[in-house]
C-alpha positions as CSV (number, residue, x, y, z in Angstrom):
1,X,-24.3,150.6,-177.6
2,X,-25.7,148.0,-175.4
3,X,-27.7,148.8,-172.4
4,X,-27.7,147.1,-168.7
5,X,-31.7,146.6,-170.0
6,X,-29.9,144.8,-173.3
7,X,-27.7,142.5,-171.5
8,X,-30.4,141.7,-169.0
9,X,-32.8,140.8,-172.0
10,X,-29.9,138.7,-173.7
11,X,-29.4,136.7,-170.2
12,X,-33.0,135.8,-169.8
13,X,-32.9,134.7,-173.2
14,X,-30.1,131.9,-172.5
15,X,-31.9,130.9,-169.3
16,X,-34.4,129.6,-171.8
17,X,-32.0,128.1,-173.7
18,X,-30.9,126.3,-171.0
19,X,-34.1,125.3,-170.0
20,X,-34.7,124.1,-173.3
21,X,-31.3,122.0,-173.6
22,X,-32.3,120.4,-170.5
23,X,-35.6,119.5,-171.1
24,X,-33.7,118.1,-174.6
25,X,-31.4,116.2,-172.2
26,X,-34.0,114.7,-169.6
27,X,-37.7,115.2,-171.0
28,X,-38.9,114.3,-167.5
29,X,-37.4,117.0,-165.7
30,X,-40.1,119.7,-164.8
31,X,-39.4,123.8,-165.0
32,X,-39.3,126.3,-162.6
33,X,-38.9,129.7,-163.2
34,X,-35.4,131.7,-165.5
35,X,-35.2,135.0,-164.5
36,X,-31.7,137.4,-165.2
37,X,-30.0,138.5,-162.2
38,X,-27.2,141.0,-161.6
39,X,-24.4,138.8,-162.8
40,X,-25.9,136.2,-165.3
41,X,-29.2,134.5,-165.0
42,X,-30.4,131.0,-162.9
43,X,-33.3,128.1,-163.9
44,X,-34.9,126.0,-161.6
45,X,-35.2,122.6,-162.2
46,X,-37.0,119.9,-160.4
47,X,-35.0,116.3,-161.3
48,X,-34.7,113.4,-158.9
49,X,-31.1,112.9,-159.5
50,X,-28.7,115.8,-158.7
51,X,-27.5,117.2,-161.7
52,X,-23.4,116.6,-161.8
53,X,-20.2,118.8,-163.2
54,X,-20.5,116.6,-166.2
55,X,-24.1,117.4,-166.5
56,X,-23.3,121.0,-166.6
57,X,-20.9,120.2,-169.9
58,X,-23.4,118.5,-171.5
59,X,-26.3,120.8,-171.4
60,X,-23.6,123.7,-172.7
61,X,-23.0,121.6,-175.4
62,X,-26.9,121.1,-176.2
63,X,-27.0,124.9,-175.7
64,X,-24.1,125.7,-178.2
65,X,-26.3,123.1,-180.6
66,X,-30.0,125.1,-180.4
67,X,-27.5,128.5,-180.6
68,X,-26.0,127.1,-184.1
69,X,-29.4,126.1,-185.0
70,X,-30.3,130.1,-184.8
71,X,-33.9,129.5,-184.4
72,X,-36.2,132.2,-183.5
73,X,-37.9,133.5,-180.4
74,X,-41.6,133.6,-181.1
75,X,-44.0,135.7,-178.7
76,X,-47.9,134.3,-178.0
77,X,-50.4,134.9,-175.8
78,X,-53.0,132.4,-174.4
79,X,-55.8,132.8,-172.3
80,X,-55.7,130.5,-169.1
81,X,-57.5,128.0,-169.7
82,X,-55.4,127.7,-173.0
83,X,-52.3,127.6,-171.0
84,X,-53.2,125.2,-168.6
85,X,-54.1,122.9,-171.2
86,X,-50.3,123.7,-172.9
87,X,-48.6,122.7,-169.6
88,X,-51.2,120.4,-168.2
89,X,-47.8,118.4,-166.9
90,X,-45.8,121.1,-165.4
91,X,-47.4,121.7,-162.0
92,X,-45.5,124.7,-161.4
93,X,-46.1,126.6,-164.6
94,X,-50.0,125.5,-163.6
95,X,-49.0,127.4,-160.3
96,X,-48.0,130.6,-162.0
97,X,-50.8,130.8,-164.5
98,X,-53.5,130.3,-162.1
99,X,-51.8,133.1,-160.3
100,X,-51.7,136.1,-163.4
101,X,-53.9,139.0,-162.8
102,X,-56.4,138.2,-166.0
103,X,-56.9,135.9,-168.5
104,X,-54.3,136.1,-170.4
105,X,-51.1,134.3,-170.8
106,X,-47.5,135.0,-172.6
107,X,-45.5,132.0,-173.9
108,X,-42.1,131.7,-175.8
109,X,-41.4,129.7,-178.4
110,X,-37.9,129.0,-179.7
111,X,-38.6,127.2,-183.0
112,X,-41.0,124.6,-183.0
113,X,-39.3,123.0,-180.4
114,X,-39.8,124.5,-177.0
115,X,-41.8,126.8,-174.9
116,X,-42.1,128.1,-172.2
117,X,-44.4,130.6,-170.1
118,X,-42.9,133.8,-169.7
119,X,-43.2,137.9,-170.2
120,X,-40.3,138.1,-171.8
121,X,-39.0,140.2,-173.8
122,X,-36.5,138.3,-175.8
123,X,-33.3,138.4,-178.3
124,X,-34.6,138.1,-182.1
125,X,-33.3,134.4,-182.4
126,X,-31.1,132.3,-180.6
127,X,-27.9,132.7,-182.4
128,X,-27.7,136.6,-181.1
129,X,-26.2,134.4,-177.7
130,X,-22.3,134.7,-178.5
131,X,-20.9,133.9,-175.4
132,X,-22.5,132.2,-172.3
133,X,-20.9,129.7,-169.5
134,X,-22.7,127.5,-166.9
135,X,-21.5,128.4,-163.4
136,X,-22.8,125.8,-160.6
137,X,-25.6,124.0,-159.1
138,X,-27.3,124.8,-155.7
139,X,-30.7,123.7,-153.9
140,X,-33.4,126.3,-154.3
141,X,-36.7,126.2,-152.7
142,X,-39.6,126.9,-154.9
143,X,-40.8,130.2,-154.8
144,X,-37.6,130.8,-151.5
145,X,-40.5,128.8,-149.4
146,X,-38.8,126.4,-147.4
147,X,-42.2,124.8,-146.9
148,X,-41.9,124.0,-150.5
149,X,-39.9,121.5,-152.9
150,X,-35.9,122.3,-153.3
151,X,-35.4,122.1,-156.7
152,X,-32.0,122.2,-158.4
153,X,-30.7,125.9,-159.5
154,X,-28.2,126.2,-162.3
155,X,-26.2,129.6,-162.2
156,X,-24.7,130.9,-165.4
157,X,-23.7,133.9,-167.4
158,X,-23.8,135.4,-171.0
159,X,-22.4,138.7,-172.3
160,X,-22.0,140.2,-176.3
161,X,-18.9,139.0,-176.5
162,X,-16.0,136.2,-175.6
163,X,-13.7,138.9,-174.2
164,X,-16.2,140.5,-171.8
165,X,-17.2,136.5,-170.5
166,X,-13.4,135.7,-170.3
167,X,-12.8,139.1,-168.0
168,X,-15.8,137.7,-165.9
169,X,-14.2,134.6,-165.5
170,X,-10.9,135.6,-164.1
171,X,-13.1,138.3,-161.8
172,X,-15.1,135.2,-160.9
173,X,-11.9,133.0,-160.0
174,X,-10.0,136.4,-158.2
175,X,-13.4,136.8,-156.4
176,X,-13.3,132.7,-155.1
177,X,-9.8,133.7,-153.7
178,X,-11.3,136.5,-152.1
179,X,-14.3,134.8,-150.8
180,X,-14.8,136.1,-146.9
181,X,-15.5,132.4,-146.1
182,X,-12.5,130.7,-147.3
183,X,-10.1,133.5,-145.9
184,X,-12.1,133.6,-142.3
185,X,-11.2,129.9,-142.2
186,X,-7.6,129.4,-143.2
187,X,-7.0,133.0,-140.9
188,X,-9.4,131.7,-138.1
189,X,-11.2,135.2,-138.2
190,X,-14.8,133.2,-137.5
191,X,-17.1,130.7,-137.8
192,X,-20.8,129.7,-138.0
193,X,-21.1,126.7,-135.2
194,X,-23.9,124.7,-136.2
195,X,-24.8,123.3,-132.5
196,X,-25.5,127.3,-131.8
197,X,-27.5,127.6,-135.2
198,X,-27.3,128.9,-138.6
199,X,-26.2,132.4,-139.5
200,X,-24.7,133.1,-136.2
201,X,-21.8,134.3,-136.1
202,X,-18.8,133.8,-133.8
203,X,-15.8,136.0,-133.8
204,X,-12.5,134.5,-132.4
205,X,-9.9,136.0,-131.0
206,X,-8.3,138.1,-134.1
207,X,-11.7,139.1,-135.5
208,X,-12.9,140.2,-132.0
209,X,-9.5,142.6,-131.7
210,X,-10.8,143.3,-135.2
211,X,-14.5,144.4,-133.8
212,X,-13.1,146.6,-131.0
213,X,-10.8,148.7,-133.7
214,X,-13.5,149.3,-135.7
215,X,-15.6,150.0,-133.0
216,X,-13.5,152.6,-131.2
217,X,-13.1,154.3,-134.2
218,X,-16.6,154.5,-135.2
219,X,-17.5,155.9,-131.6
220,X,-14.7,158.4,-131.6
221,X,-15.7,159.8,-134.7
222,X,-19.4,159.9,-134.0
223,X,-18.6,161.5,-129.9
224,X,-17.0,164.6,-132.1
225,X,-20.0,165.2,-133.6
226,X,-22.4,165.4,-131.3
227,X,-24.1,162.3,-130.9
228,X,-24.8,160.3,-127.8
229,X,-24.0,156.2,-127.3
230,X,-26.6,154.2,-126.1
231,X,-27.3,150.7,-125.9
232,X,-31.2,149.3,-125.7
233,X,-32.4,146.0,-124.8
234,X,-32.5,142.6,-127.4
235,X,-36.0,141.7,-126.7
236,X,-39.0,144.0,-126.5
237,X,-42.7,143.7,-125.5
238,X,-44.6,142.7,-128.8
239,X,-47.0,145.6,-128.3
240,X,-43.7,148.2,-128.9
241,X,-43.4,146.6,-132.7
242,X,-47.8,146.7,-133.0
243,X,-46.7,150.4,-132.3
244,X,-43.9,150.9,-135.0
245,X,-45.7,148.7,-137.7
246,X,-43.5,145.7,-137.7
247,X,-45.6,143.1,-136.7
248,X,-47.7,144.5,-139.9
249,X,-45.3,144.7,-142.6
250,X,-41.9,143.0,-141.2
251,X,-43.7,139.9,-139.0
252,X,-42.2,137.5,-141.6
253,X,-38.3,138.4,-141.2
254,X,-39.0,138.3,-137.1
255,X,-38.4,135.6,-134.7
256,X,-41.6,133.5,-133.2
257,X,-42.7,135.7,-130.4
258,X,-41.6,134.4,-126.2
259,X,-44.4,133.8,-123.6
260,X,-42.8,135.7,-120.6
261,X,-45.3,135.8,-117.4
262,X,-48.4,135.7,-120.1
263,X,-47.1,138.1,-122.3
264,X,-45.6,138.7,-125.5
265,X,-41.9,139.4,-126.4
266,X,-39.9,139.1,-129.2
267,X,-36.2,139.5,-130.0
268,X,-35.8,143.0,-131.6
269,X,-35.3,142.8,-135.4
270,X,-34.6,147.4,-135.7
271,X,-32.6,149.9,-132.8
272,X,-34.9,152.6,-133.8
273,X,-37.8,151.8,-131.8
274,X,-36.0,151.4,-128.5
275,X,-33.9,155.1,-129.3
276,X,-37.4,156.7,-129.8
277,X,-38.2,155.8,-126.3
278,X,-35.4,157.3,-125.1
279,X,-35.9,160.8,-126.4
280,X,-39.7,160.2,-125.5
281,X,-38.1,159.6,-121.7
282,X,-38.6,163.3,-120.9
283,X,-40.2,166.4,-122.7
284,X,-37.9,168.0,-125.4
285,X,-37.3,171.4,-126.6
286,X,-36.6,173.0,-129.8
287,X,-33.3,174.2,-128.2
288,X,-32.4,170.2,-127.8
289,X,-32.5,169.5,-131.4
290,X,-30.9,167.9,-133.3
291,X,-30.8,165.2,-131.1
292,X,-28.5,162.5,-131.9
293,X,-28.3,158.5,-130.6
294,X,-25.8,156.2,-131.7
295,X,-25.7,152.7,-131.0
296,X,-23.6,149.8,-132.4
297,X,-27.3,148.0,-131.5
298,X,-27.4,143.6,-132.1
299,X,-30.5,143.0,-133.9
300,X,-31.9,139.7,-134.9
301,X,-34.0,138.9,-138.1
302,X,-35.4,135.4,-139.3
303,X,-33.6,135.2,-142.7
304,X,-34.5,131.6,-144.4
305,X,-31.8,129.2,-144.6
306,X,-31.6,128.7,-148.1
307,X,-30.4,132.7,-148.2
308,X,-27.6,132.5,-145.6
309,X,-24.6,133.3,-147.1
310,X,-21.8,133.6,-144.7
311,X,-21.0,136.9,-142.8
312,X,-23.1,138.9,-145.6
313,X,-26.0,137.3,-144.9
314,X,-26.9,136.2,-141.2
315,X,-29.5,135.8,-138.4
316,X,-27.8,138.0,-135.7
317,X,-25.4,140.9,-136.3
318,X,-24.7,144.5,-135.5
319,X,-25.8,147.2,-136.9
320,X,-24.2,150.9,-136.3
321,X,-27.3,152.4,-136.0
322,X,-27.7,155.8,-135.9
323,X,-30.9,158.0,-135.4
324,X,-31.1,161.9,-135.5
325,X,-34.1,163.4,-134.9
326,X,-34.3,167.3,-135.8
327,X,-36.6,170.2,-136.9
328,X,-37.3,170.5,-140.6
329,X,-35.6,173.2,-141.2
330,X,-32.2,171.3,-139.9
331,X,-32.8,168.2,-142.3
332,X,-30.4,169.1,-144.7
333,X,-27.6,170.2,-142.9
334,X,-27.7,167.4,-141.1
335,X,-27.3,165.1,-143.6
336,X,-24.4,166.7,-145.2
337,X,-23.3,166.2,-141.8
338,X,-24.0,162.6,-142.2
339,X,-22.6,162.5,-145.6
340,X,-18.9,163.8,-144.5
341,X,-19.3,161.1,-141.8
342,X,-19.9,158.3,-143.8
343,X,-16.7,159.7,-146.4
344,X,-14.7,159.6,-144.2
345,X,-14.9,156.4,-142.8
346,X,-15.1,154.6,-145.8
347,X,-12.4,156.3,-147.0
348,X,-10.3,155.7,-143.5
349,X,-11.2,151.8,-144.0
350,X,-9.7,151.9,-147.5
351,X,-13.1,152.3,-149.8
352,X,-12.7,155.5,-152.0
353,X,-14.8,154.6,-155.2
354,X,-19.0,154.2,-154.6
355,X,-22.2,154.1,-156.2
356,X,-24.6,156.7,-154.6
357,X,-28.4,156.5,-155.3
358,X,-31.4,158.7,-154.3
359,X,-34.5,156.8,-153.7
360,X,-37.4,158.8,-154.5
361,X,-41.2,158.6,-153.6
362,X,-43.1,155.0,-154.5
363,X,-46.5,154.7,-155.5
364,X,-48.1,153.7,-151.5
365,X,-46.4,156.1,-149.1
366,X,-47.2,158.0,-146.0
367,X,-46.5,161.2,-145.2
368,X,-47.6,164.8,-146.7
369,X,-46.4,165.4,-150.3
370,X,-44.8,168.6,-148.4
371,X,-42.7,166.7,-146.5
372,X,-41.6,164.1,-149.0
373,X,-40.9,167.6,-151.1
374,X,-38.9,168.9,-148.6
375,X,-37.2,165.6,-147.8
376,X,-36.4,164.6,-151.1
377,X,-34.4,168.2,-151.9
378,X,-32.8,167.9,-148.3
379,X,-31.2,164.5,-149.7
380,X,-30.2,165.8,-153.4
381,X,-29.0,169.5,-152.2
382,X,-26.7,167.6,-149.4
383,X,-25.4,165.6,-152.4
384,X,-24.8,168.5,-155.0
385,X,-23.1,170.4,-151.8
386,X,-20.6,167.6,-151.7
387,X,-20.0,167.6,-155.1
388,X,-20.4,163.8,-155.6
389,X,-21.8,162.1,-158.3
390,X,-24.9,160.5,-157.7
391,X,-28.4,159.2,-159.7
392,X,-32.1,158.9,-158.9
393,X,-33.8,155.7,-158.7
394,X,-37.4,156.5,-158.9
395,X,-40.2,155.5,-156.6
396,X,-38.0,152.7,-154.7
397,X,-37.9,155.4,-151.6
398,X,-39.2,153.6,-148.6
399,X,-43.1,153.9,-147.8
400,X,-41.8,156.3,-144.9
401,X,-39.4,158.3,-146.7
402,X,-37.1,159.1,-149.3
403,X,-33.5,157.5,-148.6
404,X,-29.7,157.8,-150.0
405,X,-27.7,154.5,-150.4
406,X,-24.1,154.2,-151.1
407,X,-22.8,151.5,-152.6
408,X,-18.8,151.0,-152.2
409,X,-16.4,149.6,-154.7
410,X,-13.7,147.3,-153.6
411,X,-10.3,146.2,-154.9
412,X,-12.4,144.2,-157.8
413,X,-14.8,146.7,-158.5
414,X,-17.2,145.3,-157.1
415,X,-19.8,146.7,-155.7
416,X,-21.3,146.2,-151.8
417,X,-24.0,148.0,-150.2
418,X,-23.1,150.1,-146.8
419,X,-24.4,153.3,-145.7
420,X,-28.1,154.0,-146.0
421,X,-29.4,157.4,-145.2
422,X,-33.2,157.2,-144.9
423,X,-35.9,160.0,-144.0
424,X,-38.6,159.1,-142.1
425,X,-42.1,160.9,-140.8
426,X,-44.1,157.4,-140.0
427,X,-42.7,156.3,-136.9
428,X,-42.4,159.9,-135.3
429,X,-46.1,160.0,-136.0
430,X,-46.6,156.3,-134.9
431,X,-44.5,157.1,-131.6
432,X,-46.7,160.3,-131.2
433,X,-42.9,161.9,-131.0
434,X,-42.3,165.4,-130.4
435,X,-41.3,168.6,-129.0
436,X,-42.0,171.9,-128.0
437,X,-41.3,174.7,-130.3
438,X,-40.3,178.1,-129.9
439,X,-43.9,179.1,-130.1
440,X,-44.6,176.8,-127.7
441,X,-46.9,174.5,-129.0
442,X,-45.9,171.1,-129.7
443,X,-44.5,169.7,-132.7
444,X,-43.7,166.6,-134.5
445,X,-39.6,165.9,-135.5
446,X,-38.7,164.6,-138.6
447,X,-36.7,161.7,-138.0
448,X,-33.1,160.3,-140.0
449,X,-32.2,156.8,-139.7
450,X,-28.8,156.0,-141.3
451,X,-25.9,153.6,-140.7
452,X,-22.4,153.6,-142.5
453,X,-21.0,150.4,-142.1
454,X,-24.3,148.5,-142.6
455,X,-23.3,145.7,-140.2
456,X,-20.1,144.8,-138.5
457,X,-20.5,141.1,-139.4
458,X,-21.3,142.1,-143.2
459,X,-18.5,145.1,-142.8
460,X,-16.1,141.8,-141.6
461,X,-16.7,139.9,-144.9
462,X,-16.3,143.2,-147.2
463,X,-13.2,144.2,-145.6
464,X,-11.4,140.9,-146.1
465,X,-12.5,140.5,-149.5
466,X,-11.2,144.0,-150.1
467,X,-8.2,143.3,-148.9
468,X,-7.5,139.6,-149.9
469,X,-7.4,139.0,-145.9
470,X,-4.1,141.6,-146.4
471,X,-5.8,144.2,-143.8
472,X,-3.3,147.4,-143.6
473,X,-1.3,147.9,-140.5
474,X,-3.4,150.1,-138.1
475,X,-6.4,147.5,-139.0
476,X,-4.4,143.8,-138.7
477,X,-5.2,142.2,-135.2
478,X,-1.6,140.9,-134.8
479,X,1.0,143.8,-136.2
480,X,3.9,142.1,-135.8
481,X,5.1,138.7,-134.8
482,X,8.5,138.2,-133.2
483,X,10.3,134.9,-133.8
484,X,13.5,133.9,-131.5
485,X,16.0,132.0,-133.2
486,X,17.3,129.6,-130.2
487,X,15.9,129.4,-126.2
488,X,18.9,131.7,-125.4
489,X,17.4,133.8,-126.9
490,X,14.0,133.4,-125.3
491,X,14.0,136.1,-122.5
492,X,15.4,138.6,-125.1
493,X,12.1,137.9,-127.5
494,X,9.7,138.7,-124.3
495,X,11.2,141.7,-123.2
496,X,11.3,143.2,-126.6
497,X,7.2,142.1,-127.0
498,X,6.7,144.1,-123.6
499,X,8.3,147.2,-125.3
500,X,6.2,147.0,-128.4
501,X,3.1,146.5,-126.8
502,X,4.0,149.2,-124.1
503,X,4.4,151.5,-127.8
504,X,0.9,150.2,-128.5
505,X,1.5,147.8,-131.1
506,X,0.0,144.6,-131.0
507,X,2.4,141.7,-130.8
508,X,2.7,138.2,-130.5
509,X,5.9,136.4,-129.5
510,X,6.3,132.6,-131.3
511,X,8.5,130.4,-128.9
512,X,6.9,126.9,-130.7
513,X,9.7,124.0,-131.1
514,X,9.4,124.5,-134.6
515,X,12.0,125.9,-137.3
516,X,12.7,129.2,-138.3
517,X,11.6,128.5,-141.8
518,X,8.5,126.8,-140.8
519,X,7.3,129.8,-138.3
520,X,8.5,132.3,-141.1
521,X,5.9,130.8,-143.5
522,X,3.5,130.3,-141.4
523,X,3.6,133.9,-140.7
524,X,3.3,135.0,-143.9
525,X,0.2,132.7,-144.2
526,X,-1.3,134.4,-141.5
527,X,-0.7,138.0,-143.3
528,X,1.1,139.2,-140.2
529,X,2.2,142.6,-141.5
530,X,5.9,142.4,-139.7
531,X,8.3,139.6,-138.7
532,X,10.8,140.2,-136.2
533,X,13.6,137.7,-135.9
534,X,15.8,137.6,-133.0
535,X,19.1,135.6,-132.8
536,X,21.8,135.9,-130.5
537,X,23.4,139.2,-132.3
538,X,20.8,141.0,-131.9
539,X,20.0,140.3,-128.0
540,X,23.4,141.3,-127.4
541,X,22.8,144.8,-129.4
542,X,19.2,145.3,-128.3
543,X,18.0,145.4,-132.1
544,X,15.8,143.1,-134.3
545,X,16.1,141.5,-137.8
546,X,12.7,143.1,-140.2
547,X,10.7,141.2,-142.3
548,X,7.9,143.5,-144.2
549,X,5.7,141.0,-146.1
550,X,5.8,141.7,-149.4
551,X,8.9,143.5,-149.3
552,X,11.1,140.9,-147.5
553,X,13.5,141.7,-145.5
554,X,14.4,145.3,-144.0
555,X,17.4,144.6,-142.2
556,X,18.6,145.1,-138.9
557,X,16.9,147.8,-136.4
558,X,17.2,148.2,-132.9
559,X,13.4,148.1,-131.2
560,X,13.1,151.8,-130.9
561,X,13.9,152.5,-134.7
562,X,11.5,149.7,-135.7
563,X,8.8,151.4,-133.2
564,X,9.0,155.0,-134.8
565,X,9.1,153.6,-138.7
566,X,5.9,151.6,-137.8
567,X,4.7,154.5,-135.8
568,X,5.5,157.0,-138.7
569,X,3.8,154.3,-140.9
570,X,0.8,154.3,-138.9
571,X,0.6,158.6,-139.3
């Protein structure tokens, strides 16, 4: 049976294919690196002219020709100097080599025709590649450095056999349907202005009644259980982040610090320094803990451009941040608390199926082994209470703590990372954060950082992919559209919108010169959940004609029977 570890070897192995059946194609054409990733593989190339669809054919067919030829993968090992010497022409193979930890070097050989510098491992020979497909071309910086040379990234895929790469395919081509961008557009959901910058996002109308429904709901679910809203400022004296370590270990992902009146600021790229100062605001008992702050907090983090990827991956978004700081012996109640939390919002918002992972202790940490003990049962019992499955992934904790991450499925089974439940003792002892315990002597909280959503920008994207743009009833900005036949008809259309929206539905009324069948379609482009026709019968009867979309048409209702079957719909 083949392993995640077997596919991932077999994909690196036709990244050097491809690598090869380029270099075949255009001998000038220097490498960069080919490494598997979670869907396929990549290879960098640097070649002055950009490589074309047509291109892409022909280096599959070069591939499908070294594949036929079967030839073997052959391991050997160089010292430096040896290497250099091998790719003397190749400056950034020279690059890597002068950058390996001793004098020693691994190279592949497929025949006697290619090689390359790489760990490896390998497939036996190059005819164990059965099924493989070349996906696109994008512009890569070397190394992600935008200070370097963009070289020219080819995607692909491989799998063990033609039907798994054919079920890819139509994932792929269901997924480009899907795609958050393309829907956001064509439903005018949101955009990414460039005059105001890249990856920042703005919401338009639909996407902003959007925001406040998710929004409410996340507040009124985390007011009934005990935690406190706040909202803390989007810049913060530099010295604050010396404090919590992020000018040490997170300076790259930060904005350029602001000169105000000779000192430093910067825009804040984490909520959880600004809620530590406002439990440090006054002295704190054991009596107030757990002590819970909840903010749907707008952080800011320099991501490079060449990573941007729509609303998934942006510059400025909101996080629902979350912080709980409590006594050790409350950890892990309170995060099964946080556990039936984040179930049942996914689950409200449609997401029933996840991946759940415990990240345990890695190698540089800090922190007693007592506490990372205690932390890392807290996590697994909370889990096993739940009776949900979950797996370990050992020694990618954070160097603060242990964490759990969920990882949701959507309509594709795909999966998207959300909720991340992470245990931290660093920045309470940073902070010098604590509290005065029954004994009366001070002590230090252990602190819990989670959020559910992950981001409402990134929450945005997932949801409409989830649902093809099709959001359910209770989540679609416009509920119900309501189209009047002739102008006579006009004054009849507005005062049935005033009695829907008096209901609490949210309803827009289309009074374009336009034609029924054009605003009809139109509609159903738009997703609108219900169409409401009204005609001179049914201003006379005080009813309206139903469209459901997918269903069609649901006949004739007056406007109080339509308002308790959506009512009853919306439970």
């Amino acid at each position: 049976m083949e392993t995640k570890r077997d596919l991932d070897i077999l994909r690196h192995s036709c990244s050097h294919i491809m690598a090869q059946a380029v270099k075949e194609l255009w001998p000038d054409v220097k490498l960069g690196i080919g490494p598997s990733i979670e869907d396929g593989f990549y290879y960098d190339f640097d070649k002055k002219e950009p490589f074309s669809d047509a291109d892409l054919a022909k280096i599959e067919d070069k591939m499908r020709q070294i594949i036929a030829g079967n030839r073997p993968f052959i391991r050997e090992e160089a010292s430096k100097e040896e290497a250099r010497k091998l790719f003397a022409q190749d400056n950034y193979k020279l690059e890597l080599i002068d950058e390996l930890p001793d004098d020693k070097a691994t190279i592949y050989k497929t025949g006697n025709d290619f090689m390359d510098l790489c760990r490896g491992p390998h497939v036996a020979s190059t005819g164990e590649i059965k099924a493989f497909k070349l996906l696109s071309v994008a512009g890569a910086y070397w190394r992600g450095n935008e200070k370097n040379a963009m070289l020219q990234r080819i995607y692909g895929t491989a799998f063990f056999s033609r039907g798994e790469l054919d079920d890819y395919l139509r994932l792929l081509e269901e997924s480009k349907k899907r795609d958050h961008r393309k829907l956001g557009a064509e439903l005018e959901y949101f955009s990414i202005e460039e005059e105001m910058g890249a990856g920042l996002t703005f919401w338009h109308p639909k996407a902003g009644l959007l925001r406040k429904i998710i929004e409410d709901t996340w507040k009124d679910e985390h007011i009934k259980r005990g935690y406190q809203l706040v909202n803390t400022p989007h810049i913060g004296h530099a010295g604050l982040w010396k404090t919590s370590g992020h000018l040490e270990f997170y300076r790259e992902y930060m904005f350029p610090a602001m000169i105000v009146e000779n000192q430093e600021y910067v825009l804040k790229p984490m909520n959880c320094p600004g809620h530590i100062l406002i439990y440090k605001s006054k002295t704190r008992s054991y009596r107030d803990l757990p002590f819970k702050l909840a903010e749907l907090g707008t952080v800011y983090r320099y991501e490079r451009s060449g990573v941007l990827h729509g609303l998934l991956r942006v510059r400025g978004f909101t996080q629902d941040d979350a912080h709980i700081f409590c006594r050790p012996e409350q950890l892990e109640e309170e995060i099964k608390k946080v556990l039936d939390l984040t179930f049942y919002l996914l689950e409200k918002f449609g997401f029933s199926q996840y991946d759940i992972y415990v990240s345990t202790k890695p190698q540089k940490y800090v922190g007693s082994d007592e506490h990372w003990q205690l932390a890392t049962e807290s996590l697994k019992n909370s889990l096993e209470a739940r009776a949900v499955r979950w797996q370990e992934d050992p020694g990618e904790g954070v160097f603060y703590g242990p964490k759990i991450d969920v990882k949701i499925k959507d309509a594709l089974g795909r999966a998207w990372q959300c909720t991340t439940i992470q245990v931290d003792f660093n920045l309470p002892e940073r902070f010098k954060v604590g509290y005065i315990g029954e004994d009366g002597k001070e002590k230090q909280p252990i602190m819990v950082h989670r959020a559910i959503l992950g981001s409402l920008e990134r929450f945005l994207g997932v949801l409409l992919e989830h649902y093809a743009g099709d959001l359910p009833l209770w989540l679609a900005p416009k509920q119900a559209v309501i189209i009047p036949i002739k102008d006579t008809c006009l004054e009849y259309a507005k005062k049935t919108t005033d009695r829907l929206r008096e209901a609490g539905l949210r309803v827009e009324i289309d009074d374009r010169r336009s034609t029924l069948d054009k605003k009809i379609r139109e509609a159903e482009l738009e997703k609108t959940p219900y169409i409401l026709i009204v005609g001179e019968r049914e201003a006379k009867t005080s009813k309206v004609s139903v469209r459901k979309r997918i269903k069609g048409d649901l006949g004739v209702k007056t406007v109080e029977e339509f308002i308790e079957s959506v009512k009853e719909e919306l439970g």
